[in-house]
N, C-alpha and C positions, 0 to 999 in steps of 0.2 A: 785230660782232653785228647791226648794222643792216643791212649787206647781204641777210644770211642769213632777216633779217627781212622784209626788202622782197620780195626773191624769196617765200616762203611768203606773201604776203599777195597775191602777185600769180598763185600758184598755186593755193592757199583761203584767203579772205579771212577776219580774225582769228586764224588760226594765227602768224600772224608777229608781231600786236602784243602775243598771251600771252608770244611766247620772249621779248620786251620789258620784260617785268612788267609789262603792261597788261593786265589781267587783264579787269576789268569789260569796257573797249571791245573787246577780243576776241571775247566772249560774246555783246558785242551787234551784230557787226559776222556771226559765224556765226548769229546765231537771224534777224538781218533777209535776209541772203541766203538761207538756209536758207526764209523763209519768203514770200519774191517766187519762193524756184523749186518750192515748193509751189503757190503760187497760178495762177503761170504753167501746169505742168503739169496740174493739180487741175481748172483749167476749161476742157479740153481748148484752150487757147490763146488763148479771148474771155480770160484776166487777165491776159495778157501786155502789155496796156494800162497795167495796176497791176504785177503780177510784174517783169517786166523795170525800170522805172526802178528798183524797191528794190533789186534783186540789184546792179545798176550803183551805185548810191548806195557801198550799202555796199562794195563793188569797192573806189570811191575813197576813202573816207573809213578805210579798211584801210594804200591805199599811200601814204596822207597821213600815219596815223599813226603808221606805218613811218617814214617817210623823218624828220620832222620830231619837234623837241623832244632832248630829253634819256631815256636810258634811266633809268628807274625801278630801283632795285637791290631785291631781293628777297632777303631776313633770314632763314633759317633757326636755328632755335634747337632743342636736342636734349637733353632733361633725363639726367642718368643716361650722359652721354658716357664715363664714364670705366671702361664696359666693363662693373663689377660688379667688379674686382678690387681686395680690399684690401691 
């Protein structure tokens, strides 16, 4: 699962560390790039000063969290499993 992971993080960063169960770091690995390439494009290219290192940050900090550590398992629980039938 890590592979699948890395690859997706290195495709769009924190898509890969959610399929991880990393859920929060995900979120904040898309809202910081999402929002260095807002700033980049948004001021016609003068934030690319600022824009550009966050998009990169997060980039890495995506295939770091991929690659490294142990996956997180994720618990689903399902009340009422047993269909309705008595």
């Amino acid at each position: 699962m890590k592979g699948i992971a890395l690859i997706a993080n290195i495709l769009a960063p924190g898509v890969g560390s959610m399929l991880i169960g990393r859920i929060g770091q995900g979120l904040g690995q898309i809202t910081i790039w999402g929002l260095g390439l807002l700033i980049t494009l948004g001021t016609l290219g003068i934030g690319i000063v600022i824009g550009a290192p966050m998009m990169i940050g997060a980039w890495i900090w995506a295939i770091v969290t991929a690659a490294g550590g142990p996956d997180q398992t994720i618990n689903v629980h399902v009340n009422g499993s047993d269909g309705g039938a008595k």
